[in-house]
C-alpha positions as a LaTeX table, in Angstrom:
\begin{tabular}{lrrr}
\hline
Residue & $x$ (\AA) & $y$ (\AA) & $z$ (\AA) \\
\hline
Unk1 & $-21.50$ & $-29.94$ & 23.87 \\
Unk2 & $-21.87$ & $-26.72$ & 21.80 \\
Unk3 & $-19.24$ & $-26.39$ & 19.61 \\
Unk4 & $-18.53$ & $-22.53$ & 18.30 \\
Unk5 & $-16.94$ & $-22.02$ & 15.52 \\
Unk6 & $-16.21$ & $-18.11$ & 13.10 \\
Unk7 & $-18.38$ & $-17.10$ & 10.49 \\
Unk8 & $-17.97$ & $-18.59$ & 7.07 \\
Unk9 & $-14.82$ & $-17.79$ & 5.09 \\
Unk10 & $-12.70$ & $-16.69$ & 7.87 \\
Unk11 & $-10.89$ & $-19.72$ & 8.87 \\
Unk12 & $-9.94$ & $-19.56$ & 5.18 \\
Unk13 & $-7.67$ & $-16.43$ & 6.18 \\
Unk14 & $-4.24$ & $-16.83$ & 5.98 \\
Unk15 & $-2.86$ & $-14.44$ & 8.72 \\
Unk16 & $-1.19$ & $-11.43$ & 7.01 \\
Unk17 & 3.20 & $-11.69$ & 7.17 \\
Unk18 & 4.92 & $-8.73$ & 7.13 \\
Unk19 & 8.56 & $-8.03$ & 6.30 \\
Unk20 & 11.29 & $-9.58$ & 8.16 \\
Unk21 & 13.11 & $-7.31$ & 10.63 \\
Unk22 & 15.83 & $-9.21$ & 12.12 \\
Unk23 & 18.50 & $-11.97$ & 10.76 \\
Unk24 & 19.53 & $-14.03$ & 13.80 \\
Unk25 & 23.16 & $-13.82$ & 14.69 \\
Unk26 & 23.34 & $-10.64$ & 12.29 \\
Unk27 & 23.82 & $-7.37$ & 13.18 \\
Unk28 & 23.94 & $-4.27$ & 11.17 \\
Unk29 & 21.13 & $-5.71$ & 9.32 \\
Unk30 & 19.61 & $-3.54$ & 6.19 \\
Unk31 & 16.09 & $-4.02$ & 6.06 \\
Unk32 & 14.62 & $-3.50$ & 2.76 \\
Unk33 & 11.32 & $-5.58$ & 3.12 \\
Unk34 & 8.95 & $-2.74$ & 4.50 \\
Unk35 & 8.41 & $-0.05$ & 1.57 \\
Unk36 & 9.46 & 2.49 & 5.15 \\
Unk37 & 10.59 & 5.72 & 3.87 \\
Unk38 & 14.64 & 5.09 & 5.23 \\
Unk39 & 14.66 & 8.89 & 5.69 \\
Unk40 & 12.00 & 8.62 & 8.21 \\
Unk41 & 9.04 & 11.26 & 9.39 \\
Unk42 & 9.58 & 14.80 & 9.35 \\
Unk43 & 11.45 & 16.32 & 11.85 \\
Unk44 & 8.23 & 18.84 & 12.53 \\
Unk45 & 6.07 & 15.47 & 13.21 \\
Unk46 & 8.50 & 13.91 & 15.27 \\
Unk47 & 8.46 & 17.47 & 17.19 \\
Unk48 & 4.24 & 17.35 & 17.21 \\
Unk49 & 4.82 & 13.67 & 18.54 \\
Unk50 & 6.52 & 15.15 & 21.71 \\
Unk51 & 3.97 & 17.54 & 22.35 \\
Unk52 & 1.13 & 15.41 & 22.31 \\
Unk53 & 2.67 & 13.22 & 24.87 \\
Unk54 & 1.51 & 15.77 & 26.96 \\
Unk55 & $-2.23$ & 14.98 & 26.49 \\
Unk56 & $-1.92$ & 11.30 & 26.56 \\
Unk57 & $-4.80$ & 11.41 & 29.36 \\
Unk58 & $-7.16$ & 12.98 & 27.14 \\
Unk59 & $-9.39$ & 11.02 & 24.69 \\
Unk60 & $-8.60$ & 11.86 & 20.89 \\
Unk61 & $-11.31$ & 13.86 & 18.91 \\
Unk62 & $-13.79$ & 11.46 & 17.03 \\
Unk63 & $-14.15$ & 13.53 & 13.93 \\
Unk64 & $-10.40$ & 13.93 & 12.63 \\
Unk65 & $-11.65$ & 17.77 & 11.80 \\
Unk66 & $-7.99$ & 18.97 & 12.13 \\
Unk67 & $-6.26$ & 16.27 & 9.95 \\
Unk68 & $-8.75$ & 16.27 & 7.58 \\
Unk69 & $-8.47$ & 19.79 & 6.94 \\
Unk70 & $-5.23$ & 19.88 & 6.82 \\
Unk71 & $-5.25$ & 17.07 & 3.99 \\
Unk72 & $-7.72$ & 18.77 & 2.26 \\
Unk73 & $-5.37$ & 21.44 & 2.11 \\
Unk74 & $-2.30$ & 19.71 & 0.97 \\
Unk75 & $-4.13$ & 18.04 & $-2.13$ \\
Unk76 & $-6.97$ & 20.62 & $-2.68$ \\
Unk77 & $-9.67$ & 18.53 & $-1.77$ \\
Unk78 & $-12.71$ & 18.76 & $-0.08$ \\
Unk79 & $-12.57$ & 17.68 & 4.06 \\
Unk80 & $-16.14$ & 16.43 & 4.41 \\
Unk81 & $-15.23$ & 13.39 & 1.96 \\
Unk82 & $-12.36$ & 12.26 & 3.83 \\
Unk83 & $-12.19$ & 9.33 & 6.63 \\
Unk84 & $-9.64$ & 8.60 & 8.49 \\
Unk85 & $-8.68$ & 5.15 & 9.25 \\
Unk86 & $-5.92$ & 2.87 & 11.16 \\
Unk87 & $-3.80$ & 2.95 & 8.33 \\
Unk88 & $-5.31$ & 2.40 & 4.80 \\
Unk89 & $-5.75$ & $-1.22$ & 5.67 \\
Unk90 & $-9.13$ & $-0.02$ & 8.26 \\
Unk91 & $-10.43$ & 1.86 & 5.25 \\
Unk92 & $-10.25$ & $-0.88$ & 2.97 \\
Unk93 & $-11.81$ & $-3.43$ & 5.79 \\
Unk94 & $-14.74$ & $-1.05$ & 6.10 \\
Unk95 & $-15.31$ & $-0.90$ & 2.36 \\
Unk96 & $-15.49$ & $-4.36$ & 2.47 \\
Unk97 & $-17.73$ & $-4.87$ & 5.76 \\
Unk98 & $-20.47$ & $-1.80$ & 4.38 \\
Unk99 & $-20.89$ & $-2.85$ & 0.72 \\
Unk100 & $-20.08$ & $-6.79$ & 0.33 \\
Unk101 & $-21.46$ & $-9.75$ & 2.43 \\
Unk102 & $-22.31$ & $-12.92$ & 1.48 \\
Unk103 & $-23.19$ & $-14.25$ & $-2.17$ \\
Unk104 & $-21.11$ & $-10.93$ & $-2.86$ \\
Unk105 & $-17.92$ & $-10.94$ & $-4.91$ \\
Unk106 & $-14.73$ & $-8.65$ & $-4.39$ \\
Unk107 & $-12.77$ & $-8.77$ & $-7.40$ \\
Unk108 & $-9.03$ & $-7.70$ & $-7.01$ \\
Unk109 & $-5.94$ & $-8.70$ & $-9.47$ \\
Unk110 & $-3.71$ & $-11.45$ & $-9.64$ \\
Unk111 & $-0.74$ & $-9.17$ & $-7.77$ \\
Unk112 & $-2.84$ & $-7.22$ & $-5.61$ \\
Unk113 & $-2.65$ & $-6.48$ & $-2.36$ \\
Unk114 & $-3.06$ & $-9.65$ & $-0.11$ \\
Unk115 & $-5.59$ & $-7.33$ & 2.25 \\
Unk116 & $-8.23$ & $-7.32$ & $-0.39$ \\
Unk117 & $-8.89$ & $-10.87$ & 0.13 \\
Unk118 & $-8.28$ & $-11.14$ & 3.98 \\
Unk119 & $-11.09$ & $-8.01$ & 4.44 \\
Unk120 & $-13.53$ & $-10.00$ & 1.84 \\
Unk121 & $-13.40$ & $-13.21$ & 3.25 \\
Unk122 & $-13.61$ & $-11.19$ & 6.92 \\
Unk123 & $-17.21$ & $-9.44$ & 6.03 \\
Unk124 & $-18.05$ & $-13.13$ & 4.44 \\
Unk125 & $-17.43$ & $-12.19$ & 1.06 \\
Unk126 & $-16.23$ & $-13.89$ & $-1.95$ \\
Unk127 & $-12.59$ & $-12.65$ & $-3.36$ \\
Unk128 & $-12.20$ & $-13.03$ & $-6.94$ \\
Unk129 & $-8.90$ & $-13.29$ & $-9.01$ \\
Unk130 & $-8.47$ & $-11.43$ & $-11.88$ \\
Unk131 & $-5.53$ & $-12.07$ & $-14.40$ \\
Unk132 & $-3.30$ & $-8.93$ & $-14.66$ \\
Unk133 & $-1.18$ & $-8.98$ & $-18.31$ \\
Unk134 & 2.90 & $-8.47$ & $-17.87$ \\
Unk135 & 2.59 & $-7.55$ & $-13.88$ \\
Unk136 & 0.03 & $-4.51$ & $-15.25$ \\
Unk137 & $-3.42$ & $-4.43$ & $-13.88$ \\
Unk138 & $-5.76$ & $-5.55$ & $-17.51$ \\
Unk139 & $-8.65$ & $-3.40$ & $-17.66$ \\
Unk140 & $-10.34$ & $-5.06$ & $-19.77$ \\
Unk141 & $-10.06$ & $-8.69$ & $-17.92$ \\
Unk142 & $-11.64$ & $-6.97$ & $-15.08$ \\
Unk143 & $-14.79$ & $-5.71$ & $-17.02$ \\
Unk144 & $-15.27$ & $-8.82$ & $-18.54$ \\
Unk145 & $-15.32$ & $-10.69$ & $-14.87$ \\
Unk146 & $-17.80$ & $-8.11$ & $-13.40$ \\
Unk147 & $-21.06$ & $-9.09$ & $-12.57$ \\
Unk148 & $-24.24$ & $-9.02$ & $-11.19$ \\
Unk149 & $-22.35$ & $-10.63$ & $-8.13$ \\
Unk150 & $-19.45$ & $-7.70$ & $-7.76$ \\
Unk151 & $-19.84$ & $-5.08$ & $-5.22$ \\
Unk152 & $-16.65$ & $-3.84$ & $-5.06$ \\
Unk153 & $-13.16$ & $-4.06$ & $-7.25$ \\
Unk154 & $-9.88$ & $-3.03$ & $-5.68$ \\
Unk155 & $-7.01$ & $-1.47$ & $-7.52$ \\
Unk156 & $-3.57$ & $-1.34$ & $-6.54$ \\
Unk157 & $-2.41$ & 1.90 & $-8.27$ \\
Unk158 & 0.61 & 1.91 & $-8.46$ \\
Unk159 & 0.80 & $-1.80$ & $-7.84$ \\
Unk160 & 2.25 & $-3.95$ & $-4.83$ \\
Unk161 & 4.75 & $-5.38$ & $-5.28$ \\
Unk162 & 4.85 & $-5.18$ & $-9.15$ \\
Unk163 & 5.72 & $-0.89$ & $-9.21$ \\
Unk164 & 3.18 & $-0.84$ & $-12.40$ \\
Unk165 & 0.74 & 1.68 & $-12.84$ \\
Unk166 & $-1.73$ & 2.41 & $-15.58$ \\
Unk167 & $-3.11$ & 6.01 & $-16.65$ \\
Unk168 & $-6.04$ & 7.98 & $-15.37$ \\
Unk169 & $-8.08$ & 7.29 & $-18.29$ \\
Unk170 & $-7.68$ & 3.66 & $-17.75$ \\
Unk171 & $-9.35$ & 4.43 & $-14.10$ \\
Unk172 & $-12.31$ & 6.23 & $-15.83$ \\
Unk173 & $-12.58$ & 3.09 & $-18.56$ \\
Unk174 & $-13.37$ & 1.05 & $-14.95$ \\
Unk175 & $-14.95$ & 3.89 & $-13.82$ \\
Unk176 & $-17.20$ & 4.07 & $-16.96$ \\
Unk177 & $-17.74$ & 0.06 & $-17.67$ \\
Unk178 & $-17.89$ & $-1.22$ & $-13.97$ \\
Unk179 & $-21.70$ & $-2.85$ & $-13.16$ \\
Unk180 & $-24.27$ & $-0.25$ & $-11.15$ \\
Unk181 & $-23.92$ & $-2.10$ & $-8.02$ \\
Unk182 & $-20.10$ & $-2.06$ & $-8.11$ \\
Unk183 & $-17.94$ & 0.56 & $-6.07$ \\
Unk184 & $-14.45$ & 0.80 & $-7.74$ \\
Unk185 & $-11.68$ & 1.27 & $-5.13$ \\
Unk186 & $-7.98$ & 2.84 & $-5.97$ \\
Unk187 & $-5.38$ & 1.78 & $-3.92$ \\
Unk188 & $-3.06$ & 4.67 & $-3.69$ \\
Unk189 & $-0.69$ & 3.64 & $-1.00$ \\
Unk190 & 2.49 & 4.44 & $-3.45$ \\
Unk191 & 1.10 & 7.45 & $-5.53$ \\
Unk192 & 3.16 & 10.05 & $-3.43$ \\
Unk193 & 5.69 & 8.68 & $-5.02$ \\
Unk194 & 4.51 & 9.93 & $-8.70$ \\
Unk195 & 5.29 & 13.22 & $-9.39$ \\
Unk196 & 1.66 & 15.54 & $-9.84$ \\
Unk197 & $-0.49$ & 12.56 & $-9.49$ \\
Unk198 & $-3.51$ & 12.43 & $-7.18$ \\
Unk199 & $-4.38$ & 9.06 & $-7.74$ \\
Unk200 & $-7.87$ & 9.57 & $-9.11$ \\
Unk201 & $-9.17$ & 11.68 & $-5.75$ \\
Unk202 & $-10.40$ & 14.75 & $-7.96$ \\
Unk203 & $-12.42$ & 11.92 & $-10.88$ \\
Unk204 & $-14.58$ & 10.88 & $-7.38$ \\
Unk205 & $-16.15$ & 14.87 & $-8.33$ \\
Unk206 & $-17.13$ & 13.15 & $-11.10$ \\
Unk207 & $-18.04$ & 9.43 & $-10.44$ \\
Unk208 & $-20.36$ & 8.02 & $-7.72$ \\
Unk209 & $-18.89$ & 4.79 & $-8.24$ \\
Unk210 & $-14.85$ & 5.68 & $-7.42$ \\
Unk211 & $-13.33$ & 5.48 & $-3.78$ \\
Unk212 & $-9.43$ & 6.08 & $-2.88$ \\
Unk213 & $-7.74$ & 4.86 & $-0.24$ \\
Unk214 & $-3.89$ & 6.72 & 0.55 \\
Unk215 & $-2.07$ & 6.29 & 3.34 \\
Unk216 & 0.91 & 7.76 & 6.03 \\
Unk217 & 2.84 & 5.00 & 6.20 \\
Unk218 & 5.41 & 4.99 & 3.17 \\
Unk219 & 6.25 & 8.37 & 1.55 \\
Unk220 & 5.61 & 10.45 & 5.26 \\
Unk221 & 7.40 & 7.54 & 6.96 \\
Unk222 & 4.84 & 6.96 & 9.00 \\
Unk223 & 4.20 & 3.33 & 9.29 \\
Unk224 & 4.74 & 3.11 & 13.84 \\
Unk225 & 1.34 & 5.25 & 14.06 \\
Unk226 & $-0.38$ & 3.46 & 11.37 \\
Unk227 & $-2.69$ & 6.63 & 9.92 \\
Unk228 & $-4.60$ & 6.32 & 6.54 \\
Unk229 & $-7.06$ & 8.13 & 4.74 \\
Unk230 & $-9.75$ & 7.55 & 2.19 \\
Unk231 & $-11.59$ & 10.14 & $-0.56$ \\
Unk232 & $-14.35$ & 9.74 & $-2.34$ \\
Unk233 & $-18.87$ & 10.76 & $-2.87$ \\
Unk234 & $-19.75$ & 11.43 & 0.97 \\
Unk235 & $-22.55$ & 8.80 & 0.44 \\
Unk236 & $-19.90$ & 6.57 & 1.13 \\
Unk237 & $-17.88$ & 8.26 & 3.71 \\
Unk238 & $-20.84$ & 8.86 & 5.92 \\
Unk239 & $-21.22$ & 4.87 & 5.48 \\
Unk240 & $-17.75$ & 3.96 & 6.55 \\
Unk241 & $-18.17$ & 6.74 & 9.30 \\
Unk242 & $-20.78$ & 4.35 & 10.92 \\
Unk243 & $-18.67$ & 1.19 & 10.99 \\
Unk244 & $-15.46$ & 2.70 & 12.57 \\
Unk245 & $-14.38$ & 3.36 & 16.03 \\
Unk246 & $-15.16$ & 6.76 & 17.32 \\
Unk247 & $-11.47$ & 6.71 & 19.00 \\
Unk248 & $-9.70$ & 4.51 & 16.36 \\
Unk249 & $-6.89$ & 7.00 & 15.63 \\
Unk250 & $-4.86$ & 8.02 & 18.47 \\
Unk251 & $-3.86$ & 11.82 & 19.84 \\
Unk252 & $-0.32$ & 11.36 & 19.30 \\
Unk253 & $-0.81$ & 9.79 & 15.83 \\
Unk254 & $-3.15$ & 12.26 & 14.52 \\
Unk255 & $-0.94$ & 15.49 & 15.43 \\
Unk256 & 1.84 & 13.41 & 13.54 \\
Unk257 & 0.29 & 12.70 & 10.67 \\
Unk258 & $-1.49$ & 16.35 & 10.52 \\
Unk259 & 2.08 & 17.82 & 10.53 \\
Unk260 & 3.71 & 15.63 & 8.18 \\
Unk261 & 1.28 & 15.83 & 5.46 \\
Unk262 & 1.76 & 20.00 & 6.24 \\
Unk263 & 5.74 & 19.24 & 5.41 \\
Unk264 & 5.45 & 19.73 & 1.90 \\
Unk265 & 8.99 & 20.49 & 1.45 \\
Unk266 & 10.44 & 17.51 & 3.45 \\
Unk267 & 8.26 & 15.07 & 1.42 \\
Unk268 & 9.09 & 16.39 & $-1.77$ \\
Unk269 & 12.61 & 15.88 & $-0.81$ \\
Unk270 & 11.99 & 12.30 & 0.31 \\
Unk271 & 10.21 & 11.65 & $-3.41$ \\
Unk272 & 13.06 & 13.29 & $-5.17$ \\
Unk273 & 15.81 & 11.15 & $-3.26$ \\
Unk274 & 13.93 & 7.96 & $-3.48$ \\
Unk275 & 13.29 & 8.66 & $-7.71$ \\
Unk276 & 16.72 & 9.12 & $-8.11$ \\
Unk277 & 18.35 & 6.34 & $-5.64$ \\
Unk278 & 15.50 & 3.90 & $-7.45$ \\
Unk279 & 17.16 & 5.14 & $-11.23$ \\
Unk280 & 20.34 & 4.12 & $-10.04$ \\
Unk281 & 19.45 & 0.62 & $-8.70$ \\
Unk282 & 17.61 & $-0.32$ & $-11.14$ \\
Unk283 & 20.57 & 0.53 & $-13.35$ \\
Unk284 & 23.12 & $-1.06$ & $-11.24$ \\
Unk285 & 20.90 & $-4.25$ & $-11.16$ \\
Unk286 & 20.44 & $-4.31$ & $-14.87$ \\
Unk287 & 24.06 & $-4.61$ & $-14.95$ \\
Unk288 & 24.02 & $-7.57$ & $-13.14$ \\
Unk289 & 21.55 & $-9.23$ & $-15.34$ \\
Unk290 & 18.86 & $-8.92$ & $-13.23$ \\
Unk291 & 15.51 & $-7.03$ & $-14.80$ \\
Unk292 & 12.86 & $-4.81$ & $-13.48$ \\
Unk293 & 9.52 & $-3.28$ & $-15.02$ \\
Unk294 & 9.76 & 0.58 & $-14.53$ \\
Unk295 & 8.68 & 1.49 & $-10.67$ \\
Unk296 & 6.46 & 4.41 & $-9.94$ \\
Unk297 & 6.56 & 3.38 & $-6.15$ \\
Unk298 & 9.45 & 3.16 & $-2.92$ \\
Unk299 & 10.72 & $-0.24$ & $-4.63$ \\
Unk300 & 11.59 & $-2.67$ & $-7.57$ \\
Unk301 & 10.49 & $-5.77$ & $-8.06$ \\
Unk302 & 13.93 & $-7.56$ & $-9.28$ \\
Unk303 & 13.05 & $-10.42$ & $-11.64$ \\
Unk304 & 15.93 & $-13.79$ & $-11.59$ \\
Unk305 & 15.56 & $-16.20$ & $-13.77$ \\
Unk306 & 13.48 & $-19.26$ & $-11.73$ \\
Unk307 & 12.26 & $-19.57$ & $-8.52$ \\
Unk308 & 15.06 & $-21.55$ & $-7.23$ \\
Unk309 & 17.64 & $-18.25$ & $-8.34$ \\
Unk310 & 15.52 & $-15.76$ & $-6.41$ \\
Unk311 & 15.15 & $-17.87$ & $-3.48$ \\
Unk312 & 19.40 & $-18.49$ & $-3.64$ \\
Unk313 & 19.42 & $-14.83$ & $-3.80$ \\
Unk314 & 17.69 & $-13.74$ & $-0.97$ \\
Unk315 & 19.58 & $-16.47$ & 1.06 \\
Unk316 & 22.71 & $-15.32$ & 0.08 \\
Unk317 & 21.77 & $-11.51$ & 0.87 \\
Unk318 & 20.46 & $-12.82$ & 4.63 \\
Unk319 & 24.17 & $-13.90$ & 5.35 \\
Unk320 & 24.99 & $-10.38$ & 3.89 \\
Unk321 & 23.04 & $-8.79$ & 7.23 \\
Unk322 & 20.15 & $-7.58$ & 4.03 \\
Unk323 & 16.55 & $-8.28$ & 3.99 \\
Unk324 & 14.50 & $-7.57$ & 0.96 \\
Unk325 & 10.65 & $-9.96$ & 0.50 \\
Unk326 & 10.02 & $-12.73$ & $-1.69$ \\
Unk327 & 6.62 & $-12.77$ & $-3.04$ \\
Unk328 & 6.22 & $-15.62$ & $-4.41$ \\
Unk329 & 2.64 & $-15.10$ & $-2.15$ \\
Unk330 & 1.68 & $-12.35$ & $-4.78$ \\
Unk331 & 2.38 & $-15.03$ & $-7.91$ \\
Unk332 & 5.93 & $-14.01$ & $-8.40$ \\
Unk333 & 7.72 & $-16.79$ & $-7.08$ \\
Unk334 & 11.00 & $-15.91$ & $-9.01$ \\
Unk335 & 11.53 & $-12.41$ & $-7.86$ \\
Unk336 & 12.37 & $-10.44$ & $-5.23$ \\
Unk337 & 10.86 & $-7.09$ & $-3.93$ \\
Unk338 & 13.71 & $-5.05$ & $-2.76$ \\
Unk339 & 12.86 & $-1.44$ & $-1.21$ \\
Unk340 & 14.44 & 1.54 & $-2.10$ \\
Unk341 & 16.71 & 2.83 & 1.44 \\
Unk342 & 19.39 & 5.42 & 1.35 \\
Unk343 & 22.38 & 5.58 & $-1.00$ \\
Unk344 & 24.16 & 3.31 & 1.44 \\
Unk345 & 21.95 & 0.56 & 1.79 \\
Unk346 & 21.13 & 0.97 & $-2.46$ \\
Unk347 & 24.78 & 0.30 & $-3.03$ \\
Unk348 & 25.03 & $-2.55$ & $-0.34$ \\
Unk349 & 22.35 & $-4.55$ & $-2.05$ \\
Unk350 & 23.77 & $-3.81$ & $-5.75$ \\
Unk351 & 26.91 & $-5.01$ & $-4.42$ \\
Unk352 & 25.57 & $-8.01$ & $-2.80$ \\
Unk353 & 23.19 & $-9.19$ & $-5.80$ \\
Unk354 & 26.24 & $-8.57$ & $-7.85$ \\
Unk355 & 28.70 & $-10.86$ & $-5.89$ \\
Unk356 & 25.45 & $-13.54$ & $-5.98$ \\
Unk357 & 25.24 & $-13.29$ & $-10.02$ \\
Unk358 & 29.13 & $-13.51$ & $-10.17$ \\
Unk359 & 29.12 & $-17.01$ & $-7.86$ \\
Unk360 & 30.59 & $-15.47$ & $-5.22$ \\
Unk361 & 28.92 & $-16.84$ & $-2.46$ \\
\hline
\end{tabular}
């Protein structure tokens, strides 16, 4: 009897778990375990939503023309070197299925985002750890670990879960030092979040070798319609162009996205009122003894001191109706990733980690 079994590498996938939703028994529950944006979409996307329910029998355009334009627009950027993808999770599974196969390496750091090695191993790839230095990404541990093997390096920028980020010029020292066969990708799912900061989109003018991926999921609150987008030469974005599906965006989610990312003024107040609720619980956590690194993202990584504290912690907040995400799967087993919601929520969980530290459980 035949017996047919995946290409190599993938039953080494671990499937991808995202954030809890629900405590059983608990209502009211405050879920803090997403990154979502707890102000949610703009009103004028939620309005373009509606409308384009009214087309739902009509296939959506292939070619993104109007959302790309309209990003182009928003961040001064040329539209023929953007793609469009299901979320910045396609783009990054593209990237990996056009330039890395097998005998190939993808190189990625020791906090990164747990995609980068799912999408390698998917295209039959090799992923390849590389040792970041105080939960910030080490440039030079990365050059030294490129190879004639590396085809592609992904950067988390600012970084997932650890809220780090490191400068531009550290971006064109990769940039710069990187092997010829090696595409350097940004991951700049959070960088909305950093005030004047494109994430390195305008250095891929300069550099053939640097890609971007963002994403409409966290800052334009997003994350139902999964939308994404990715920047960089059009050498490369004419090669991702041939591995997607011509349809792989919906109607409804491209009018959405195309008038959030128009919003300006409703997602500069969401950055504003997450940078200032994110001050204050970082503050009010510090107070109860528990430490963070500065975040430049939606979220702090709250650092106990052991595993065992963390995990007592996030039991403790369950039976307090809140859910924040161990990641203990990112090589932080004695924190806890808690996401920034609205002042409500901010003060429920400050409360709650308090009453934890003080044994009140």
């Amino acid at each position: 009897m035949a017996k047919i079994v995946p290409q190599p590498g993938i039953s080494e996938i671990a499937l991808y778990q995202g954030g809890a939703s629900q405590i059983e028994g608990v209502q009211n529950v405050v879920k803090l375990s997403s990154n979502e944006n707890p102000f949610g979409p703009s009103p004028k996307a939620i309005d373009a939503l509606r409308k384009a329910a009214h087309t739902l029998h009509r296939y959506p355009s292939t070619d993104h023309l109007p959302l790309r334009r309209a990003i182009a627009e928003t961040f001064d950027l040329w539209s023929d070197n953007i793609i469009c993808g299901v979320g910045s999770d396609e783009i990054i599974s593209l990237l990996c299925y056009g330039y890395a196969g097998s005998g190939d390496e993808v190189l990625y750091t020791e906090h990164g985002f747990s995609m980068y090695k799912i999408s390698a191993l998917a295209a039959g790839a090799t992923p390849v750890v590389v040792a970041e230095k105080n939960r910030v990404v080490d440039v030079n541990a990365i050059l030294e670990r490129a190879g004639t093997k590396t085809k592609l390096v992904f950067l988390t920028n600012p970084g997932n879960p650890t809220g780090t980020m490191i400068p531009e010029s550290d971006i064109r020292r990769l940039a710069d030092g990187l092997p010829p066969q090696c595409l350097l990708v940004v991951d700049g799912a959070y960088i909305d979040y950093v005030e004047g900061c494109d994430g390195g989109a305008k250095l891929t003018h300069a550099y053939d070798n640097l890609f971007v991926t963002r994403t409409f999921s966290k800052l334009y609150g997003l994350g139902g319609l999964r939308v994404g987008w990715g920047y960089g030469p059009k050498y490369i974005v004419d090669t991702l162009n041939r591995l997607r599906g011509p349809f792989n965006l919906s109607g409804p989610a491209l009018a959405a996205a195309e008038a959030a990312v128009l919003d300006r003024e409703y997602a500069e107040k969401c950055r504003l009122d997450n940078a200032r609720l994110r001050t204050w619980l970082a503050g009010a956590l510090a107070e109860h003894g528990v430490s963070s690194d500065t975040s430049m993202t939606n979220f702090i990584l709250a650092r106990f001191g052991s595993q065992p504290e963390a995990e007592a912690c996030d039991d403790y907040l369950k039976t307090q109706g809140i859910l924040v995400r161990r990641v203990a799967g990112y090589g932080l087993p004695q924190c806890l990733r808690i996401t920034i919601g609205d002042e409500a929520s901010c003060r429920r969980v400050a409360h709650a980690v308090g009453q934890f530290k003080a044994g009140k459980r």
